[in-house]
PyMOL Python script that loads the backbone (N, CA, C, O; Angstrom):
from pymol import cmd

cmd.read_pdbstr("""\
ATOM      1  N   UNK A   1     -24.355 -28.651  38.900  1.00  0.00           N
ATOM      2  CA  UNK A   1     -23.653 -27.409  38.622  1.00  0.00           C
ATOM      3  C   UNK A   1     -23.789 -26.473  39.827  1.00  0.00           C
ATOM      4  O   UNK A   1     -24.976 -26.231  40.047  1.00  0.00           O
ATOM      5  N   UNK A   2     -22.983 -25.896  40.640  1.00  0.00           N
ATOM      6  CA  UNK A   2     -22.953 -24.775  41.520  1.00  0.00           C
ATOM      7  C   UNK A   2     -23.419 -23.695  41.107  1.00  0.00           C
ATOM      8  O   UNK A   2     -23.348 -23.106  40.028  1.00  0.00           O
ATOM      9  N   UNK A   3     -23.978 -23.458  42.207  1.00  0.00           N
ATOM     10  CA  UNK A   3     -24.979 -21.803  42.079  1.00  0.00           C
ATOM     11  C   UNK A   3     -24.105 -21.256  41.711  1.00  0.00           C
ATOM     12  O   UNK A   3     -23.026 -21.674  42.130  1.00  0.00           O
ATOM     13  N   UNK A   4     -24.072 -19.892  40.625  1.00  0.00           N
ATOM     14  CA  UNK A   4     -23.507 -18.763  40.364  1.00  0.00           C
ATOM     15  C   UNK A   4     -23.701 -17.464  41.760  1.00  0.00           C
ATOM     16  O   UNK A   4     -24.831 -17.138  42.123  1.00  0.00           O
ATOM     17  N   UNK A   5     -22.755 -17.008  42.238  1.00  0.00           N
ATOM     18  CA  UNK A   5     -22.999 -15.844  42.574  1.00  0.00           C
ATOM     19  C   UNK A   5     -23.406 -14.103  42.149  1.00  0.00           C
ATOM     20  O   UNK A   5     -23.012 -13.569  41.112  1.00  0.00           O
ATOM     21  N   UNK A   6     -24.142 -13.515  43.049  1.00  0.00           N
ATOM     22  CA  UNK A   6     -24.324 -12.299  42.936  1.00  0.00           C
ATOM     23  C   UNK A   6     -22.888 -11.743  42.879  1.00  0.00           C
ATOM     24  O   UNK A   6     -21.957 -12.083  43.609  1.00  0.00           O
ATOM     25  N   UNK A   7     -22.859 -10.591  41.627  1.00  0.00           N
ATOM     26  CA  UNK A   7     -21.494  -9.949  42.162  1.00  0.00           C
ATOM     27  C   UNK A   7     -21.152  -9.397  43.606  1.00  0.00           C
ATOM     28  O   UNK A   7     -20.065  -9.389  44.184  1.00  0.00           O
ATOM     29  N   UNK A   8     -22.408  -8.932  44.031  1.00  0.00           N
ATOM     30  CA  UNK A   8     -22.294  -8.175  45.559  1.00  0.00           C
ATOM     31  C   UNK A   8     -21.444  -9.343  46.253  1.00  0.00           C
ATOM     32  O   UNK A   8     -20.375  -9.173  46.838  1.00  0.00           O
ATOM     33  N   UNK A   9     -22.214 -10.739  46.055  1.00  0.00           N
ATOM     34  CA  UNK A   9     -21.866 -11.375  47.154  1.00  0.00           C
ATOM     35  C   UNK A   9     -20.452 -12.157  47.147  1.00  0.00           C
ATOM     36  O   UNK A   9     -19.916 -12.744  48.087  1.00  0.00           O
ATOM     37  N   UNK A  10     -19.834 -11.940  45.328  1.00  0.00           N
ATOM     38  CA  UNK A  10     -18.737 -12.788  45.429  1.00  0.00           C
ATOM     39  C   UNK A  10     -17.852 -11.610  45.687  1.00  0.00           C
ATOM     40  O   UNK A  10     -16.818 -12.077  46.165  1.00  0.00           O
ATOM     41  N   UNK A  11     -17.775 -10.553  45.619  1.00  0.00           N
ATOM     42  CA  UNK A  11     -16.839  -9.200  46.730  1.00  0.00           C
ATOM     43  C   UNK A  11     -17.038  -9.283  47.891  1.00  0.00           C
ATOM     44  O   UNK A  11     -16.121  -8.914  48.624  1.00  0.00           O
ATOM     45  N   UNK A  12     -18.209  -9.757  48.469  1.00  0.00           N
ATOM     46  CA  UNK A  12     -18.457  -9.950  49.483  1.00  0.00           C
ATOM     47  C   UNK A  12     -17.528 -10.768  50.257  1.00  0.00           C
ATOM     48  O   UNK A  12     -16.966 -10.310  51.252  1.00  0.00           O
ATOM     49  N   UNK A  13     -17.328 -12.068  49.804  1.00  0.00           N
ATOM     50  CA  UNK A  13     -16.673 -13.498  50.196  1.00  0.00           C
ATOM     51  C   UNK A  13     -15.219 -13.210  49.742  1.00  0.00           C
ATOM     52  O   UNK A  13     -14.343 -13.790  50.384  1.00  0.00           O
ATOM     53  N   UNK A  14     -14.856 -12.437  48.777  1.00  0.00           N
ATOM     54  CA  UNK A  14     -13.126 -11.806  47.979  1.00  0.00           C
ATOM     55  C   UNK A  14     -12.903 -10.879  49.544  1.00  0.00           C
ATOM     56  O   UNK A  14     -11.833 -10.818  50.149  1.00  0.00           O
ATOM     57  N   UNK A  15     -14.340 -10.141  50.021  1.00  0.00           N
ATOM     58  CA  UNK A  15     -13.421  -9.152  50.777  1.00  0.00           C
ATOM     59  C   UNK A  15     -12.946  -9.891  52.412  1.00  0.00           C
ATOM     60  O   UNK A  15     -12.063  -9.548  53.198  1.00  0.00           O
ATOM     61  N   UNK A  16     -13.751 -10.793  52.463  1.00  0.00           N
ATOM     62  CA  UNK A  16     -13.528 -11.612  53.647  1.00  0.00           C
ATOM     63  C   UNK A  16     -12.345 -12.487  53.778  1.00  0.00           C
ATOM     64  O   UNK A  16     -11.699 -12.618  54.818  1.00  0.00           O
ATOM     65  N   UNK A  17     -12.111 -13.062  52.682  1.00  0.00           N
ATOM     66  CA  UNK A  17     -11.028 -13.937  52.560  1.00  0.00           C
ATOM     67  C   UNK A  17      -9.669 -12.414  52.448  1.00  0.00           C
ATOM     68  O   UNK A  17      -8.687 -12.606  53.165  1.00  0.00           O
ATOM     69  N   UNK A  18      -9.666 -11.716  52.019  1.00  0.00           N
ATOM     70  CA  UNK A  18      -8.749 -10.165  51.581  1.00  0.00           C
ATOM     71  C   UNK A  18      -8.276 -10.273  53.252  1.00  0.00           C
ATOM     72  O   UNK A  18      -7.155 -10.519  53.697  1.00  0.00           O
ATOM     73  N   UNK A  19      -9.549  -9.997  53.992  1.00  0.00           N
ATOM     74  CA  UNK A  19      -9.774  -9.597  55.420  1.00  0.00           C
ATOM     75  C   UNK A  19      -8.905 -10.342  56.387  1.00  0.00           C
ATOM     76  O   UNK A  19      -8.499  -9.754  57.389  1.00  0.00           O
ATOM     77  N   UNK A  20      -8.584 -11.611  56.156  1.00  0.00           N
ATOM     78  CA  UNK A  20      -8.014 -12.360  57.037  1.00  0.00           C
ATOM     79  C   UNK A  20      -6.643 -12.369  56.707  1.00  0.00           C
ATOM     80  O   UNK A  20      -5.772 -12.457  57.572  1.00  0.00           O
ATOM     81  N   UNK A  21      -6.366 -12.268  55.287  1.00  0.00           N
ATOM     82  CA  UNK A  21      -4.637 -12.399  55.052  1.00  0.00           C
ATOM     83  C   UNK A  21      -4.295 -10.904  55.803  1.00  0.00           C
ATOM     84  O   UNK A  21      -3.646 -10.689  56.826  1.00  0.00           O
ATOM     85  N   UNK A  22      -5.027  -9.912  54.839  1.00  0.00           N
ATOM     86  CA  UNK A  22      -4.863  -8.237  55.508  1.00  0.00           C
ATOM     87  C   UNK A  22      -4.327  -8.257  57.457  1.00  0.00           C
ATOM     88  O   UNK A  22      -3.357  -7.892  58.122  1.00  0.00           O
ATOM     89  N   UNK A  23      -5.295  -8.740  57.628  1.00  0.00           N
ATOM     90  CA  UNK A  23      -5.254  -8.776  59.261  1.00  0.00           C
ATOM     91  C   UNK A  23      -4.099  -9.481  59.995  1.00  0.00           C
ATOM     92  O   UNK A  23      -3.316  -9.154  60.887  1.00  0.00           O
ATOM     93  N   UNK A  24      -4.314 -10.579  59.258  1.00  0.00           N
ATOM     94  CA  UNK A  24      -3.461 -12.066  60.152  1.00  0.00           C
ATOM     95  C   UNK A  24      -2.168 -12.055  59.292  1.00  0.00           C
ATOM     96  O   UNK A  24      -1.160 -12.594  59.749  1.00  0.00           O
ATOM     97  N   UNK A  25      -2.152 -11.618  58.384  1.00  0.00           N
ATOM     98  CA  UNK A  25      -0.303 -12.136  57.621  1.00  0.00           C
ATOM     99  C   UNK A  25      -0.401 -13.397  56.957  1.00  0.00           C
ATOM    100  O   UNK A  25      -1.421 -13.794  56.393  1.00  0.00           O
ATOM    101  N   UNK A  26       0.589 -13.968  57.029  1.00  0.00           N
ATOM    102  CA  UNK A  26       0.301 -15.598  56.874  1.00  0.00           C
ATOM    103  C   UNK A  26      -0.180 -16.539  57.403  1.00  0.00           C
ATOM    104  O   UNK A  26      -0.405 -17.608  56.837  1.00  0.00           O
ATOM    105  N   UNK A  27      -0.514 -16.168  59.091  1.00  0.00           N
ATOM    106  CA  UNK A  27      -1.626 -17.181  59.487  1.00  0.00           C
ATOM    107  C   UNK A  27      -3.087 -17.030  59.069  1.00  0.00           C
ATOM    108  O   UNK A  27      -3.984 -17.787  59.440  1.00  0.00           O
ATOM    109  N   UNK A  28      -3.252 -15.884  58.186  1.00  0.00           N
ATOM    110  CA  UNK A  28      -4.826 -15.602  57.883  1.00  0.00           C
ATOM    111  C   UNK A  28      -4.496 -16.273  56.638  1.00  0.00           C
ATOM    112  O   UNK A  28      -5.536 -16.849  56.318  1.00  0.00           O
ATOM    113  N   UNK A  29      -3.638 -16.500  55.799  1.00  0.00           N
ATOM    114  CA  UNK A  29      -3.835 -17.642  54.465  1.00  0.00           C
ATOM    115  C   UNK A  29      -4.528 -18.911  55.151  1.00  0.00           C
ATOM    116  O   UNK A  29      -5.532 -19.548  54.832  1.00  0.00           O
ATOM    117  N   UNK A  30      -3.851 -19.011  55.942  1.00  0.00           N
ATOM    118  CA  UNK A  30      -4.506 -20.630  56.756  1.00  0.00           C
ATOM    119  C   UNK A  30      -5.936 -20.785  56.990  1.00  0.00           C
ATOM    120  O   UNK A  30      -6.501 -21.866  57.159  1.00  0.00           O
ATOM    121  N   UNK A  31      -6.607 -19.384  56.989  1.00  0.00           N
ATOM    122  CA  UNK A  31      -8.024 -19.162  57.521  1.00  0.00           C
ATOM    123  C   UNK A  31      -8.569 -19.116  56.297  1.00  0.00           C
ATOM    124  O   UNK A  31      -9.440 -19.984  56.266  1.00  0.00           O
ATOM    125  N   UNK A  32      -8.498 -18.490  55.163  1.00  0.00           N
ATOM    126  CA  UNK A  32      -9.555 -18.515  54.157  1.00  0.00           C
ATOM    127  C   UNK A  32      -9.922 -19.509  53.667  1.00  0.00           C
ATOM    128  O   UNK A  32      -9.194 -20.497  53.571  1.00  0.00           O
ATOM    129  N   UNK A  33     -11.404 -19.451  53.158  1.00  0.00           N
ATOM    130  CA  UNK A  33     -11.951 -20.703  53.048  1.00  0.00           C
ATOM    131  C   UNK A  33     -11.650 -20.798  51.624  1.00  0.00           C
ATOM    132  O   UNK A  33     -10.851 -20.025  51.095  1.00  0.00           O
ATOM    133  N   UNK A  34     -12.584 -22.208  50.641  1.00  0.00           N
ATOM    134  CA  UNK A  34     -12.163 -22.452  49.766  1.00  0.00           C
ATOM    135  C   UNK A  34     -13.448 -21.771  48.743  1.00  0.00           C
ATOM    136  O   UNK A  34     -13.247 -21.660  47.534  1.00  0.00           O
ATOM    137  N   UNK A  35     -14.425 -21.450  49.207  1.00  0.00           N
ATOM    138  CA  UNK A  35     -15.321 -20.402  48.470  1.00  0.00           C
ATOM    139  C   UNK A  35     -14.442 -19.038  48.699  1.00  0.00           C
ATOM    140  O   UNK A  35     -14.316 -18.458  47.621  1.00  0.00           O
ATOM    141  N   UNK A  36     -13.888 -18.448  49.625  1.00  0.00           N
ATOM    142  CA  UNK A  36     -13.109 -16.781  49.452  1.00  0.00           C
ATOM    143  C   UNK A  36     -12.003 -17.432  49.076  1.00  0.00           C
ATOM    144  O   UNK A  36     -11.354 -17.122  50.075  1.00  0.00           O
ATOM    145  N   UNK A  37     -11.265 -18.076  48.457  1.00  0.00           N
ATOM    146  CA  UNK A  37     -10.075 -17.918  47.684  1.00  0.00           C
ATOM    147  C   UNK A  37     -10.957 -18.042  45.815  1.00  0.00           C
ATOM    148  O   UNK A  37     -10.665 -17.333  44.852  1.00  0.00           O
ATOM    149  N   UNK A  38     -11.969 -19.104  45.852  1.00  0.00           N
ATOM    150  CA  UNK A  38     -12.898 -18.777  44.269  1.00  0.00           C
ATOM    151  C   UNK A  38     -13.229 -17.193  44.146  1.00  0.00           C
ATOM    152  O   UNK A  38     -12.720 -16.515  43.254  1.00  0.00           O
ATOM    153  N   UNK A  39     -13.710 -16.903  44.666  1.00  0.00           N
ATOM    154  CA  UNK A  39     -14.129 -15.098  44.941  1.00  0.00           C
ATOM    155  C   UNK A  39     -13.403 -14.440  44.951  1.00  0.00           C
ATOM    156  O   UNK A  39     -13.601 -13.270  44.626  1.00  0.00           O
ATOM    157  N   UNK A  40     -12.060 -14.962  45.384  1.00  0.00           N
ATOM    158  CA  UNK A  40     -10.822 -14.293  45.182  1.00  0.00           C
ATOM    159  C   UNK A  40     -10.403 -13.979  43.594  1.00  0.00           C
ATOM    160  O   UNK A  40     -10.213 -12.850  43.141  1.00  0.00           O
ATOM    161  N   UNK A  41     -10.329 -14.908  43.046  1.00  0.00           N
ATOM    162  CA  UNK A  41      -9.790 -15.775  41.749  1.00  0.00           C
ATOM    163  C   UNK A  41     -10.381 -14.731  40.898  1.00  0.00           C
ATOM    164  O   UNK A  41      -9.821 -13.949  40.130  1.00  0.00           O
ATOM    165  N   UNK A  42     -12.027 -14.921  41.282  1.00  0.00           N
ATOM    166  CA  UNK A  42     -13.289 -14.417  40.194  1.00  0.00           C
ATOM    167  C   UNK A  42     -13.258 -12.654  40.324  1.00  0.00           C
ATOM    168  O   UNK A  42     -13.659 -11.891  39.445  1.00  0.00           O
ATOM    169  N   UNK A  43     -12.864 -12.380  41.224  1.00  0.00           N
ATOM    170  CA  UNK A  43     -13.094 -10.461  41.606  1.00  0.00           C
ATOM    171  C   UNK A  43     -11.595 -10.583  40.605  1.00  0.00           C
ATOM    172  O   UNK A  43     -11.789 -10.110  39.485  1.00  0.00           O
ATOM    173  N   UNK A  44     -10.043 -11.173  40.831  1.00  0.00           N
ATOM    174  CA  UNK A  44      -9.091 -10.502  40.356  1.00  0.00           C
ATOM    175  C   UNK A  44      -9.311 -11.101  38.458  1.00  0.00           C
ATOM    176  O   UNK A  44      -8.746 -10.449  37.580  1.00  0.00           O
ATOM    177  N   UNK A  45      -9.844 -11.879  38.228  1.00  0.00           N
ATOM    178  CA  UNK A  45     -10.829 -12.175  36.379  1.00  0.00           C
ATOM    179  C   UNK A  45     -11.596 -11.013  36.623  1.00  0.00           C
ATOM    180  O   UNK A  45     -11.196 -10.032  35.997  1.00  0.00           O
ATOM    181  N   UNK A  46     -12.325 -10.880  37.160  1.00  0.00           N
ATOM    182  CA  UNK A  46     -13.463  -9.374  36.815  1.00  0.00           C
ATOM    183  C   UNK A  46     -12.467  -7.960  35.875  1.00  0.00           C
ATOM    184  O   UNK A  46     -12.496  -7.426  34.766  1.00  0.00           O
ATOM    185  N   UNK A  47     -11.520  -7.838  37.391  1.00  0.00           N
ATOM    186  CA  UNK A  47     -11.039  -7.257  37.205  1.00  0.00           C
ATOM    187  C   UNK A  47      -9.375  -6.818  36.105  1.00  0.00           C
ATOM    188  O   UNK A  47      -8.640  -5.845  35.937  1.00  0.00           O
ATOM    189  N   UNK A  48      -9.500  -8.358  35.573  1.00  0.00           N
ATOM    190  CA  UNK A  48      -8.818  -8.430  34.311  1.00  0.00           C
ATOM    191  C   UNK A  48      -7.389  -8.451  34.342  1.00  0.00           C
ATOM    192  O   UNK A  48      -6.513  -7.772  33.806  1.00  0.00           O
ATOM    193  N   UNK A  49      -7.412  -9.703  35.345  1.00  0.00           N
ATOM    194  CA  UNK A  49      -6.634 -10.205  35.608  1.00  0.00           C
ATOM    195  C   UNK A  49      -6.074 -11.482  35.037  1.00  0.00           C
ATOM    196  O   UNK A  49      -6.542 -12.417  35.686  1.00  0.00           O
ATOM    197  N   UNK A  50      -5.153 -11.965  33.955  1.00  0.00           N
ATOM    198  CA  UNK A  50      -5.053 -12.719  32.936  1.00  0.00           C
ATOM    199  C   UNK A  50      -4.665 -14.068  33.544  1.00  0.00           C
ATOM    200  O   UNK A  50      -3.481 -14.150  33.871  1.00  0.00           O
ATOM    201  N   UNK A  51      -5.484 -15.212  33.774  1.00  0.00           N
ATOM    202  CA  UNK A  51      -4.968 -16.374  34.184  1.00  0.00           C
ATOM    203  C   UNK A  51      -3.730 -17.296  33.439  1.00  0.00           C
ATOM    204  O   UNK A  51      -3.786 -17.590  32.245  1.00  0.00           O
ATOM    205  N   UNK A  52      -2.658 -17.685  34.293  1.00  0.00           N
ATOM    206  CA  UNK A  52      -1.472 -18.218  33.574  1.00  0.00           C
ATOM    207  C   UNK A  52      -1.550 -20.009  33.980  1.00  0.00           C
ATOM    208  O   UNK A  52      -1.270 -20.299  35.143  1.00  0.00           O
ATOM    209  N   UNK A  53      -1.873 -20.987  33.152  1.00  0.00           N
ATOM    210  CA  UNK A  53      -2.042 -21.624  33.630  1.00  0.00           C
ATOM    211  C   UNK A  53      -0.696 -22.863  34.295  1.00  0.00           C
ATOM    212  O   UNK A  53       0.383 -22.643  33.744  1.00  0.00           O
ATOM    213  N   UNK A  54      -0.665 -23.562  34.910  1.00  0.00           N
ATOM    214  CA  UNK A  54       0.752 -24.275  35.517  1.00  0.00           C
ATOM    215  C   UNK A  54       1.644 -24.093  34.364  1.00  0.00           C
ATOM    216  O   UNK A  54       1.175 -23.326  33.523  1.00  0.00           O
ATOM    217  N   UNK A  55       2.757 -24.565  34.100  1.00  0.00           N
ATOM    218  CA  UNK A  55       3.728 -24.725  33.436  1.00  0.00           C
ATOM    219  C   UNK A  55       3.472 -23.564  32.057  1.00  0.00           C
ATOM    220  O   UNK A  55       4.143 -23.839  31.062  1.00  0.00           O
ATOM    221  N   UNK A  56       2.727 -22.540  31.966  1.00  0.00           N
ATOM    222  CA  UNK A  56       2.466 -21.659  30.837  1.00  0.00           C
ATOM    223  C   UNK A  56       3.437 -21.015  30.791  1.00  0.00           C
ATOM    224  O   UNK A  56       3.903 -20.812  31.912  1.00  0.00           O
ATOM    225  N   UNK A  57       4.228 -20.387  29.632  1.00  0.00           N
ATOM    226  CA  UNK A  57       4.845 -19.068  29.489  1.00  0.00           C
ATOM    227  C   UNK A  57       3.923 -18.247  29.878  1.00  0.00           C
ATOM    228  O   UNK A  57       2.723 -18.373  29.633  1.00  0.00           O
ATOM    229  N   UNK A  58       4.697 -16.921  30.815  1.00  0.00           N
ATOM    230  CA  UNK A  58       3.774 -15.668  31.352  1.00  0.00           C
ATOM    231  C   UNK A  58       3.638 -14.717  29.710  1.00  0.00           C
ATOM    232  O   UNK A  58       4.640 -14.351  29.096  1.00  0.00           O
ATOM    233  N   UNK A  59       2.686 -14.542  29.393  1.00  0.00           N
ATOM    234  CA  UNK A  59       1.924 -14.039  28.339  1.00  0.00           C
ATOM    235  C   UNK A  59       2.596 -12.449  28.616  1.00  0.00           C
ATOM    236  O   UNK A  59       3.150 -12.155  29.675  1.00  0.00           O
ATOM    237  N   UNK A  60       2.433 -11.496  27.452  1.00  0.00           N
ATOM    238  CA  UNK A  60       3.595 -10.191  27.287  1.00  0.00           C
ATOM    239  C   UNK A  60       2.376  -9.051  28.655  1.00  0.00           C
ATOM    240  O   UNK A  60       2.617  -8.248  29.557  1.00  0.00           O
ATOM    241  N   UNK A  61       0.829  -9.794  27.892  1.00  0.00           N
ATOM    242  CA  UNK A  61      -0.182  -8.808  29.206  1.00  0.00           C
ATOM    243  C   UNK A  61      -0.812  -9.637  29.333  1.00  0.00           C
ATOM    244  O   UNK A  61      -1.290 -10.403  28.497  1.00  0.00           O
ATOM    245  N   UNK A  62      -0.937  -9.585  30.837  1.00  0.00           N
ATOM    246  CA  UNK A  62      -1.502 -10.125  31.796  1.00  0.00           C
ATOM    247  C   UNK A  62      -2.411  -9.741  32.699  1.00  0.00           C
ATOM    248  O   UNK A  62      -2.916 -10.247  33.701  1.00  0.00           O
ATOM    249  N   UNK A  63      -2.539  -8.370  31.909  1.00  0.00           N
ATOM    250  CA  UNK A  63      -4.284  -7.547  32.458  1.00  0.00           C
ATOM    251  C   UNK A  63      -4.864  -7.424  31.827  1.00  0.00           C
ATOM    252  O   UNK A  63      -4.337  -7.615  30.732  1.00  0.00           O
ATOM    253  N   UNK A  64      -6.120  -7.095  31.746  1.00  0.00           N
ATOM    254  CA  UNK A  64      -6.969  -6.676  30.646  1.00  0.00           C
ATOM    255  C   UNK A  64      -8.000  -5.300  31.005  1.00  0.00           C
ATOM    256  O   UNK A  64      -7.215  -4.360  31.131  1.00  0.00           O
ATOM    257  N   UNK A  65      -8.737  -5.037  31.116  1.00  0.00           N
ATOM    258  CA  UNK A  65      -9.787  -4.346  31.534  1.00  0.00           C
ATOM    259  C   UNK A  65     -11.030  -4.331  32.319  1.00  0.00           C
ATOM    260  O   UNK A  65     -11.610  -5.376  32.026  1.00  0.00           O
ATOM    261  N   UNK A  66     -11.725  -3.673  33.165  1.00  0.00           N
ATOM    262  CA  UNK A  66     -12.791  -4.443  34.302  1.00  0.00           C
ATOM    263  C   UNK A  66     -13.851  -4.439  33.272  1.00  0.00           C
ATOM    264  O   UNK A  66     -14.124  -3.493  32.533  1.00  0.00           O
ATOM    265  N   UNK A  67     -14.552  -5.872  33.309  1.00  0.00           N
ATOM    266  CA  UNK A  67     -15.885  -5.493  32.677  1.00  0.00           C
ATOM    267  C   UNK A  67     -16.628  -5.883  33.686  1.00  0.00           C
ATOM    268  O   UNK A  67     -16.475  -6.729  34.566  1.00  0.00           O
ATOM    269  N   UNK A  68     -17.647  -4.964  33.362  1.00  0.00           N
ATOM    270  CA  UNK A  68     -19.049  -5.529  34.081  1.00  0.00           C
ATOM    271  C   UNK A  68     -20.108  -6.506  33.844  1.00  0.00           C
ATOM    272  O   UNK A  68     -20.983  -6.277  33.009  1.00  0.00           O
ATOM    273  N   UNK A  69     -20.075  -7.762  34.645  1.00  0.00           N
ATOM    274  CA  UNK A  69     -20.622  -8.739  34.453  1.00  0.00           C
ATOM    275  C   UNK A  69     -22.380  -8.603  33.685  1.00  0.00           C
ATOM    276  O   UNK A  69     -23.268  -7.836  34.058  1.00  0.00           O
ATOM    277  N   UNK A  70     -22.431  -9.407  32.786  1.00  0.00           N
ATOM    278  CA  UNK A  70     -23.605  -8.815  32.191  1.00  0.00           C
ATOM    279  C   UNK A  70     -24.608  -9.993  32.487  1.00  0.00           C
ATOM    280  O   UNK A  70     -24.421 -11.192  32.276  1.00  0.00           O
ATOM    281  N   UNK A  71     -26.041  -9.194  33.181  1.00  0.00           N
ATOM    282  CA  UNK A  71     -27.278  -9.836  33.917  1.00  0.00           C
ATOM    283  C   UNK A  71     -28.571 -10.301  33.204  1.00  0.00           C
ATOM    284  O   UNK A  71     -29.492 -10.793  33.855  1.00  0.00           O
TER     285      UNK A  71
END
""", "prot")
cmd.dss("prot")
cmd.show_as("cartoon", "prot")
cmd.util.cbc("prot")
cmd.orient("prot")
């Protein structure tokens, strides 16, 4: 089973992977790794963001609310 991350550190790795598209455009998609696109995934779920899965109808809401991960 893979280590769980610290929240610090999976914003950490969301803001790095953020950092390279932000910067580079579409050649910074090419740069993020495959831990900052998970961190990606996991900060925009934190933040209650409703996963649609392949072939799903898009659901009426598709946000929810930030919770804070509980320690």
């Amino acid at each position: 089973m893979p280590e769980r991350w610290e929240l610090h550190e999976m914003m950490q790795k969301a803001a790095r992977g953020l950092g390279k598209v932000d910067e580079l455009g579409p050649r910074g998609t090419t740069l993020v790794s495959q831990e900052e696109i998970e961190a990606m995934a996991g900060t925009l779920a934190l933040f209650g963001l409703v996963p649609i899965p392949p072939g799903a109808p898009v659901p009426e809401i598709i946000h929810g609310t930030f919770e804070e991960p509980q320690t």
